[in-house]
C-alpha positions in Angstrom: 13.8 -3.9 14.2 14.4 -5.3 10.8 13.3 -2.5 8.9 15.7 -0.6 10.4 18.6 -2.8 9.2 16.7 -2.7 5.5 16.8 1.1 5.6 20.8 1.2 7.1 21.8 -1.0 4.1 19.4 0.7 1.8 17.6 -2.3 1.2 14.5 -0.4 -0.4 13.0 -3.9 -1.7 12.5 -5.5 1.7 11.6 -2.3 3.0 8.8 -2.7 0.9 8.0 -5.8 2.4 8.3 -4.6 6.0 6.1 -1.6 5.0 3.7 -4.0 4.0 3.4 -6.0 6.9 3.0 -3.1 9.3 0.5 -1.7 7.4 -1.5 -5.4 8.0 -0.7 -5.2 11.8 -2.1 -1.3 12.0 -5.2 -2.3 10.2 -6.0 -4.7 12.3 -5.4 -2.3 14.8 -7.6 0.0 13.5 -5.2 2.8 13.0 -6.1 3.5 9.6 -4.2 6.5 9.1 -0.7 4.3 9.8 -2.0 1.8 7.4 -2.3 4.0 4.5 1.0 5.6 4.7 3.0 2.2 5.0 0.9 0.5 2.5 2.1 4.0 0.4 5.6 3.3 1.7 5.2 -0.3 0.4 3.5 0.6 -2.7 5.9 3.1 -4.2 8.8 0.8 -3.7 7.5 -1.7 -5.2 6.3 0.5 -8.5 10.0 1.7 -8.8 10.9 -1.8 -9.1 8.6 -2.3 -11.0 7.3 -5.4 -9.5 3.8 -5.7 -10.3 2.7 -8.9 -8.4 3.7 -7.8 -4.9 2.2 -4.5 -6.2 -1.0 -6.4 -6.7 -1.1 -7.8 -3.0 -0.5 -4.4 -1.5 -2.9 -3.2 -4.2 -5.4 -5.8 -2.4 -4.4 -4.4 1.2 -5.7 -1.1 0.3 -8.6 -2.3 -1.5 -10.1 -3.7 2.0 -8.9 -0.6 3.6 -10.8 1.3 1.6 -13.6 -1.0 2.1 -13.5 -0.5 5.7 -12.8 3.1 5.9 -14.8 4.8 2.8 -11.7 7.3 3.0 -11.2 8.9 -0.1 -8.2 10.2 0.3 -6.7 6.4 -0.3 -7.9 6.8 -3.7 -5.6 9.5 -4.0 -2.3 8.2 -2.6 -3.0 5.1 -5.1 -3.5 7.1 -7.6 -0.6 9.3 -7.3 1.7 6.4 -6.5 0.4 4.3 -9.9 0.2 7.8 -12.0 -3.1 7.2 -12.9 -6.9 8.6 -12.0 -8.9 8.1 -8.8 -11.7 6.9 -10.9 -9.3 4.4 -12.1 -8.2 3.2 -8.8 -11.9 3.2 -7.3 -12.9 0.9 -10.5 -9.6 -1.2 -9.6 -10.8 -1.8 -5.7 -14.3 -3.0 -7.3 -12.6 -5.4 -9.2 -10.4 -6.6 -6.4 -13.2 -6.8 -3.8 -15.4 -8.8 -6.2 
């Protein structure tokens, strides 16, 4: 799997990418639980590089998990992974979903 190869070469940035994309394909799924933590996986790497508009579209993906699931918990793992509040994540899902 090529996320494999990305993690023996230590190539965190398409990780990120990979992460990404498996987080779509377990949403779809349904397996919300997967989703979060590779859309975490996805985010965090993409914060350390600090690469805000790939940040944004993962920032998206979570917004319409959140819409689906109600999970509050997501608010948290955002929140933590952008050091900022819940509240502030909740208010940056509105936006995104409006």
């Amino acid at each position: 799997m090529a996320l494999d190869i990305f993690i023996e070469f230590n190539d965190r940035y398409n990780q990120a990418s990979t992460y990404h994309q498996l987080g779509i394909v377990a949403q779809a799924l349904r397996e919300y639980e997967q989703a979060q933590a590779h859309y975490k996986q996805s985010l965090e790497i993409y914060v350390e590089y600090g690469d805000e508009h790939n940040g944004a579209i993962v920032m998206r993906s979570f917004a319409r998990l959140y819409q689906t699931t109600q999970d509050d918990t997501l608010l948290t793992t955002v929140a933590q992974c952008l050091g900022t509040t819940p509240a502030q994540v909740q208010q940056r899902f509105a936006a995104a979903s409006a």
